[in-house]
PyMOL Python script that loads the backbone (N, CA, C, O; Angstrom):
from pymol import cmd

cmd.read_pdbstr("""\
ATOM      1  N   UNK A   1      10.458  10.697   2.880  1.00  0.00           N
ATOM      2  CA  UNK A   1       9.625  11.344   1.878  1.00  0.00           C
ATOM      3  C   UNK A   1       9.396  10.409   0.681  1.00  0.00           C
ATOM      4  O   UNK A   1       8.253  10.301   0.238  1.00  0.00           O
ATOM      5  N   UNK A   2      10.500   9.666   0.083  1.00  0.00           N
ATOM      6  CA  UNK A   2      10.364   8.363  -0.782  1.00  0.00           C
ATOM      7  C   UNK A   2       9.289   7.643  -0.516  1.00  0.00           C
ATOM      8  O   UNK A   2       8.294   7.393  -1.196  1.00  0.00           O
ATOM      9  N   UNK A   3       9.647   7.299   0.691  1.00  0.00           N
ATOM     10  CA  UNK A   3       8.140   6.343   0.809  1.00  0.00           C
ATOM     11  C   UNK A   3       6.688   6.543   1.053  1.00  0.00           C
ATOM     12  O   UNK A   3       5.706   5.807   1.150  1.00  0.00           O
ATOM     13  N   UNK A   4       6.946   7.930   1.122  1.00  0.00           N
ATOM     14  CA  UNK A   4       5.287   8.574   1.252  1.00  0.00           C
ATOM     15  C   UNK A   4       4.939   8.838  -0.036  1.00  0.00           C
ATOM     16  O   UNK A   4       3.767   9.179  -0.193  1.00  0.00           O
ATOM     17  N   UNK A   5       5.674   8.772  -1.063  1.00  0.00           N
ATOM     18  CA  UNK A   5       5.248   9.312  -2.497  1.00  0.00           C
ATOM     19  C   UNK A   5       5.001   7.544  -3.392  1.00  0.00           C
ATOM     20  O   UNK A   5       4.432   7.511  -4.483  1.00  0.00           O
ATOM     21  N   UNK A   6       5.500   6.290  -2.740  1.00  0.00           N
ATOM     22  CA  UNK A   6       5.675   5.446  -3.365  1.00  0.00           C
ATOM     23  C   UNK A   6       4.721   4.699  -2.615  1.00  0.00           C
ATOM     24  O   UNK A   6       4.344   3.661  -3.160  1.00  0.00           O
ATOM     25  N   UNK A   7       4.015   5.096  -0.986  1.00  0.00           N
ATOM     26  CA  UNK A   7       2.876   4.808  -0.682  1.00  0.00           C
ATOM     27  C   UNK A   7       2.040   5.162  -1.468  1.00  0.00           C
ATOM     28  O   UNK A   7       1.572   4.449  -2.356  1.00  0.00           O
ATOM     29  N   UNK A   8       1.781   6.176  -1.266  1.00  0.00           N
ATOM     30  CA  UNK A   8       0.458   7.110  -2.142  1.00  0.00           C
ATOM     31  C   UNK A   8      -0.030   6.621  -3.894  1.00  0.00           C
ATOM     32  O   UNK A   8      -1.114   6.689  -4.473  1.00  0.00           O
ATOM     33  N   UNK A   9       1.537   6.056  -4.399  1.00  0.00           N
ATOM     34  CA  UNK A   9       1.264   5.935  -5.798  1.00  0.00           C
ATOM     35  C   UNK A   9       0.972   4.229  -5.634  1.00  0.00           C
ATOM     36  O   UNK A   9       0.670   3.705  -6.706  1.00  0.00           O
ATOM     37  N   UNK A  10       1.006   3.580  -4.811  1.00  0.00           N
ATOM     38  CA  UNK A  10       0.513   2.201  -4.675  1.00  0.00           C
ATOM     39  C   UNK A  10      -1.000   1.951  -3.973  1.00  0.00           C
ATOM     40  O   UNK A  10      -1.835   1.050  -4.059  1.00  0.00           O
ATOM     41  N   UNK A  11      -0.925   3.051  -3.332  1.00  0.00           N
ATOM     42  CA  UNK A  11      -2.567   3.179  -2.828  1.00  0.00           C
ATOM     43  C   UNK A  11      -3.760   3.595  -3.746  1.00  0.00           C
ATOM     44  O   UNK A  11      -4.928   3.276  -3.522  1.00  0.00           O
ATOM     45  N   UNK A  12      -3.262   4.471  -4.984  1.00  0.00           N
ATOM     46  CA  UNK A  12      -4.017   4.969  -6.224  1.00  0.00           C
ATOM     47  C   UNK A  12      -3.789   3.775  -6.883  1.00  0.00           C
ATOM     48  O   UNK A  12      -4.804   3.531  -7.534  1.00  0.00           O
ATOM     49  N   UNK A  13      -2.820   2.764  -7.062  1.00  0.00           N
ATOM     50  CA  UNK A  13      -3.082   1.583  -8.047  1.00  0.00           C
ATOM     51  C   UNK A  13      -4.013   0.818  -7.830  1.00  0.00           C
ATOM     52  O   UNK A  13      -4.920   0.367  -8.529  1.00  0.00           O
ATOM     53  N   UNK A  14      -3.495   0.625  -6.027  1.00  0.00           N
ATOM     54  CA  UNK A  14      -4.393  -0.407  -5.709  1.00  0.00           C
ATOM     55  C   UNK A  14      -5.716  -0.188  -5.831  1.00  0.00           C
ATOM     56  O   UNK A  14      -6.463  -1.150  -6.008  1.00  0.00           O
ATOM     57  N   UNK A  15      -6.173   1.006  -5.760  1.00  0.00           N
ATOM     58  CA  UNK A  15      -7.714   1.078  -6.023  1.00  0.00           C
ATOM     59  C   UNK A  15      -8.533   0.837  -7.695  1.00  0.00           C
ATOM     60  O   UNK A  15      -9.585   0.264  -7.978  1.00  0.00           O
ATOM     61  N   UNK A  16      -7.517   1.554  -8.567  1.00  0.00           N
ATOM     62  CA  UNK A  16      -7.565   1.345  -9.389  1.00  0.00           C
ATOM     63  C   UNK A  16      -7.808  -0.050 -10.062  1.00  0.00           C
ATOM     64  O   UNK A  16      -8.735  -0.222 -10.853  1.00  0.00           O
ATOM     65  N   UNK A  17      -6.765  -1.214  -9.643  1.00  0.00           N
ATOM     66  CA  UNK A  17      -6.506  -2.718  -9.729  1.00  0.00           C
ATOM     67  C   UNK A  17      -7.933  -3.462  -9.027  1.00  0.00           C
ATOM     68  O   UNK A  17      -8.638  -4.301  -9.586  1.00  0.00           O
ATOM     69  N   UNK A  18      -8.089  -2.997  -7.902  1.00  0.00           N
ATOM     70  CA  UNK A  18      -9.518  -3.629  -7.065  1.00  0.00           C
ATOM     71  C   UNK A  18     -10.782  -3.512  -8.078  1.00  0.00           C
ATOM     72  O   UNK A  18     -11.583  -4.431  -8.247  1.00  0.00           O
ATOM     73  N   UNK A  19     -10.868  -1.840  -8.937  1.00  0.00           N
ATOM     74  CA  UNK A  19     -12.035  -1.791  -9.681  1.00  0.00           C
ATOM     75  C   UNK A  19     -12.115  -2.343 -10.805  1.00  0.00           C
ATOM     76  O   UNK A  19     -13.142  -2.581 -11.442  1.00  0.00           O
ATOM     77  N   UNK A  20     -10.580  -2.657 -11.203  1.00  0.00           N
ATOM     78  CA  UNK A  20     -10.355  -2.999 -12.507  1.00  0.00           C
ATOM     79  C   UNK A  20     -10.455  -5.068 -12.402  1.00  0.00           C
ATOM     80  O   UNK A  20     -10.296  -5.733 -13.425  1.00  0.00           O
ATOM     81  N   UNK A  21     -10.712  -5.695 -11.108  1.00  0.00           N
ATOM     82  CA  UNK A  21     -10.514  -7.292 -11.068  1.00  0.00           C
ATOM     83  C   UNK A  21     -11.399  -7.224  -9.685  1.00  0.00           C
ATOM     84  O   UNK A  21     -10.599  -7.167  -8.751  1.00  0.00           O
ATOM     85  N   UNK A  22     -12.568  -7.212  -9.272  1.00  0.00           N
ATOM     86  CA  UNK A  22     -12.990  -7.182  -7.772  1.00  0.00           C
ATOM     87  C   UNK A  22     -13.363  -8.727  -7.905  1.00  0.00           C
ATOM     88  O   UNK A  22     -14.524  -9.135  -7.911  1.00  0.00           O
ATOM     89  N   UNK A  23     -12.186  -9.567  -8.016  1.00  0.00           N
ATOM     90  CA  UNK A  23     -12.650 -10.859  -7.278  1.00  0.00           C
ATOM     91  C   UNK A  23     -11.439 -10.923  -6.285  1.00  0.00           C
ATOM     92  O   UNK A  23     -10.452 -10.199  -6.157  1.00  0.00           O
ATOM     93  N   UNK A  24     -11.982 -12.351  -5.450  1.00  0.00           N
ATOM     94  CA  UNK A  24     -11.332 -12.856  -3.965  1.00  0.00           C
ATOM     95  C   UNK A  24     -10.014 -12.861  -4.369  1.00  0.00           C
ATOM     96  O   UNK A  24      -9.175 -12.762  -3.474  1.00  0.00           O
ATOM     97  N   UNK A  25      -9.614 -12.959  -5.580  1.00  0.00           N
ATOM     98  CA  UNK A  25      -8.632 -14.114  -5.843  1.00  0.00           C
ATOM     99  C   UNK A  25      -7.568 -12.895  -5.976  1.00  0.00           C
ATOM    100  O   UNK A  25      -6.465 -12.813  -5.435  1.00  0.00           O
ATOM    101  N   UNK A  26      -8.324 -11.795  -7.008  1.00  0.00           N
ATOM    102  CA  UNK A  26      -7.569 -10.483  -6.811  1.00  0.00           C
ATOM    103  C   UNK A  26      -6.677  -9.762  -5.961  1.00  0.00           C
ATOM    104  O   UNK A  26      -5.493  -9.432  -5.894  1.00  0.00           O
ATOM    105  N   UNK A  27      -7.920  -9.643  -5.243  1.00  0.00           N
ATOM    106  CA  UNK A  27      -7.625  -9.266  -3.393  1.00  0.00           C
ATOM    107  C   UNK A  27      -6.747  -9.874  -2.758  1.00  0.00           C
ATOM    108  O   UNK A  27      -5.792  -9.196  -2.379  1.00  0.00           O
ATOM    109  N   UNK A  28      -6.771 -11.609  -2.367  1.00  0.00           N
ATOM    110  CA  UNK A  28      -5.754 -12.109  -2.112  1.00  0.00           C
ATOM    111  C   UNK A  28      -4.609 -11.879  -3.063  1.00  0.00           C
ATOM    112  O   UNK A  28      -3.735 -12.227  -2.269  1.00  0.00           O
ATOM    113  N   UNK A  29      -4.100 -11.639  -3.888  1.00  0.00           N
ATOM    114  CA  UNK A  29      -2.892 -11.464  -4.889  1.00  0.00           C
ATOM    115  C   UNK A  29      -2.253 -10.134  -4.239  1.00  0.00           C
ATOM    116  O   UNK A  29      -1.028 -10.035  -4.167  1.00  0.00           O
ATOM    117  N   UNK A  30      -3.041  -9.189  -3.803  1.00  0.00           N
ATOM    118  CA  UNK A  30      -2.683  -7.686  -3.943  1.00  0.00           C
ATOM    119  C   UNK A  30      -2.088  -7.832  -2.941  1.00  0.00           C
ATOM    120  O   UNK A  30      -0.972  -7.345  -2.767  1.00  0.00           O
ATOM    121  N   UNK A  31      -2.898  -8.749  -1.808  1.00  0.00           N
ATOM    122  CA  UNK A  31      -2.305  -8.478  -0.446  1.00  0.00           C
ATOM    123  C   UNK A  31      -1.153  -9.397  -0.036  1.00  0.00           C
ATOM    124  O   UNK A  31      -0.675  -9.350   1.097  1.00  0.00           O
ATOM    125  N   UNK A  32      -0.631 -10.404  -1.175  1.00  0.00           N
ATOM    126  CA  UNK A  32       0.778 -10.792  -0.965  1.00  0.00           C
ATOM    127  C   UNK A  32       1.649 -10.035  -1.711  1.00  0.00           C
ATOM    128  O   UNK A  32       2.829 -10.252  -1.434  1.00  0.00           O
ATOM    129  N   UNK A  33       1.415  -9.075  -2.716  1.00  0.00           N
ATOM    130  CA  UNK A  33       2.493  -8.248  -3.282  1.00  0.00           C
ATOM    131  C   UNK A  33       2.854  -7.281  -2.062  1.00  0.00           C
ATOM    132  O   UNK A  33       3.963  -7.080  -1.566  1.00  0.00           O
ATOM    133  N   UNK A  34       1.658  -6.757  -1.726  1.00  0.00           N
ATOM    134  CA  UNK A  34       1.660  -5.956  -0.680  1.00  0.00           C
ATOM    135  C   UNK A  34       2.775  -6.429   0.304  1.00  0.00           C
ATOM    136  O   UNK A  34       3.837  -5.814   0.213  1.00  0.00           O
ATOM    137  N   UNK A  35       2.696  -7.424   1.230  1.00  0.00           N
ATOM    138  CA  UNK A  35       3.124  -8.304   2.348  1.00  0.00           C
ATOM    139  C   UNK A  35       5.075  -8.448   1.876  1.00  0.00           C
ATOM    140  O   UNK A  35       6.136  -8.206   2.452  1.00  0.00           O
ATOM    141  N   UNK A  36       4.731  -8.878   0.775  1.00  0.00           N
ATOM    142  CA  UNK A  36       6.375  -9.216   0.348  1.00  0.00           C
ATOM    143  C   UNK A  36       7.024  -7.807  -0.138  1.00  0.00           C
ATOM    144  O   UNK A  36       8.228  -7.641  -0.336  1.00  0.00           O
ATOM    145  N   UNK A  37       6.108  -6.913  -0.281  1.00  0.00           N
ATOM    146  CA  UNK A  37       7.159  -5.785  -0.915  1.00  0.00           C
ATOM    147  C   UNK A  37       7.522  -4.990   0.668  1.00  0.00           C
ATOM    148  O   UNK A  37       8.601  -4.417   0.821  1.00  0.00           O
ATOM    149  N   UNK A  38       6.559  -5.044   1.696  1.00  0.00           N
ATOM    150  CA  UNK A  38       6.660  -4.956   3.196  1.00  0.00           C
ATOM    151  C   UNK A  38       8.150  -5.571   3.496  1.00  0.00           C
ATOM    152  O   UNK A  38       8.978  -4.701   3.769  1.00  0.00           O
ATOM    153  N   UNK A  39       8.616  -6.863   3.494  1.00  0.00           N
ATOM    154  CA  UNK A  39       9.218  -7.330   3.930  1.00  0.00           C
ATOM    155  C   UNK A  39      10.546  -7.326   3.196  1.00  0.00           C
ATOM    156  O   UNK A  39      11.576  -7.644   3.789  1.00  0.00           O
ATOM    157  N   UNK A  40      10.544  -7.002   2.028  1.00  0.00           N
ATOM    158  CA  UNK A  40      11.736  -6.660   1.038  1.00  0.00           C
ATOM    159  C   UNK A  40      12.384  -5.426   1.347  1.00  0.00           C
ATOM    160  O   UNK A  40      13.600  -5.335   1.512  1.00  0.00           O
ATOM    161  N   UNK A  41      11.278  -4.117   1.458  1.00  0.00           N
ATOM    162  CA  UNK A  41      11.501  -3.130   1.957  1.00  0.00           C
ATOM    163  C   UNK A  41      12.472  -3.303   3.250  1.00  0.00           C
ATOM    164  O   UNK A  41      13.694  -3.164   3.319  1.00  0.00           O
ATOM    165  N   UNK A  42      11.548  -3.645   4.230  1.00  0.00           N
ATOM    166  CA  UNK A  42      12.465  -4.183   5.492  1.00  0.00           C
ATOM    167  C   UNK A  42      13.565  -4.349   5.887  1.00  0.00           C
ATOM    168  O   UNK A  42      14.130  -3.648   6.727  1.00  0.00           O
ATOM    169  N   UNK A  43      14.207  -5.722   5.083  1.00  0.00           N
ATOM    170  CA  UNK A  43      15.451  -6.401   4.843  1.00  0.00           C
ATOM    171  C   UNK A  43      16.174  -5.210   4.361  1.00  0.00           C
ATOM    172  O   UNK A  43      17.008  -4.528   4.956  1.00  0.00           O
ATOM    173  N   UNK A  44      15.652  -5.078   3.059  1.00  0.00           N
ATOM    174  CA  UNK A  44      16.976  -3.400   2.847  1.00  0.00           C
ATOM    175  C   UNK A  44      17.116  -2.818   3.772  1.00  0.00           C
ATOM    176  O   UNK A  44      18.195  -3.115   4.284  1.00  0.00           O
ATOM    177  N   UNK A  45      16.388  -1.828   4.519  1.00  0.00           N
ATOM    178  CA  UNK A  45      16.568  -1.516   5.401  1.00  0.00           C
ATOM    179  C   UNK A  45      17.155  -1.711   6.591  1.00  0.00           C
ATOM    180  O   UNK A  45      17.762  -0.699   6.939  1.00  0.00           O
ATOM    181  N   UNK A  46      17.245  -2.859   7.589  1.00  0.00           N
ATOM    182  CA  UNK A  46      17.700  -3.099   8.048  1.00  0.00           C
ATOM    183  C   UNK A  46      19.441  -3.763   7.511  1.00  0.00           C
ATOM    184  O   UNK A  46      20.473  -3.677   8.175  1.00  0.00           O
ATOM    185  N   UNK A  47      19.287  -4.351   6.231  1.00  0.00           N
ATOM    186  CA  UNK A  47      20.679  -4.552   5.489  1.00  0.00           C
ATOM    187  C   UNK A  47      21.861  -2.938   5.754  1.00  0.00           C
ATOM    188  O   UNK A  47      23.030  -2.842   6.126  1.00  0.00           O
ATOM    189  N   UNK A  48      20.829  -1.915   5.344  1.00  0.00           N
ATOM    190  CA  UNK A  48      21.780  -0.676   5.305  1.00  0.00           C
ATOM    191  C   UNK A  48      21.826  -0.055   6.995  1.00  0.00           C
ATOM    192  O   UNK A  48      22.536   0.829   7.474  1.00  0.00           O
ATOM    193  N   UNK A  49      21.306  -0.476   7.309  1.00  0.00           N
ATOM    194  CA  UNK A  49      21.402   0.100   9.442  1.00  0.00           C
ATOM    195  C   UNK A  49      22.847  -0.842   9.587  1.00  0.00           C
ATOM    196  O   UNK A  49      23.986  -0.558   9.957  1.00  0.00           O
ATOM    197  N   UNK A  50      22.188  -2.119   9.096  1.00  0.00           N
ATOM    198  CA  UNK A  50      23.385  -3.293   9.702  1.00  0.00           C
ATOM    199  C   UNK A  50      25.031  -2.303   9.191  1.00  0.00           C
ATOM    200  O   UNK A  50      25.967  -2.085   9.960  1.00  0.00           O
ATOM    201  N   UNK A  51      24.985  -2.050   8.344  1.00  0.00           N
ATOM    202  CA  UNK A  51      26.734  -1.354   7.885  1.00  0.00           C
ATOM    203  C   UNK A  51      27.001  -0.537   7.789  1.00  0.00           C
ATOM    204  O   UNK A  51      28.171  -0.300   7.490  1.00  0.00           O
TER     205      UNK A  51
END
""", "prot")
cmd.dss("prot")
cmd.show_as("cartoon", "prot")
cmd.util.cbc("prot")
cmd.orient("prot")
């Protein structure tokens, strides 16, 4: 349920952020915060399965 409420409130930024900067450079930025907070997420996750 955490992460459906912390999706949702990153999906309203991100739109927000796109209208508020619509260049390439933007876009590319969003989609490595995006990518690394993916993979941070992850690692925790799998950190707390691991023990």
């Amino acid at each position: 349920m955490l992460y459906i409420v912390v999706a949702y409130g990153w999906y309203w930024m991100r739109q927000r952020l796109i209208l508020r900067e619509p260049t390439v450079q933007a876009k590319q930025r969003i989609i490595r915060i995006e990518c690394s907070t993916i993979c941070a997420l992850l690692a925790l996750e799998v950190s707390n399965w691991l023990n």
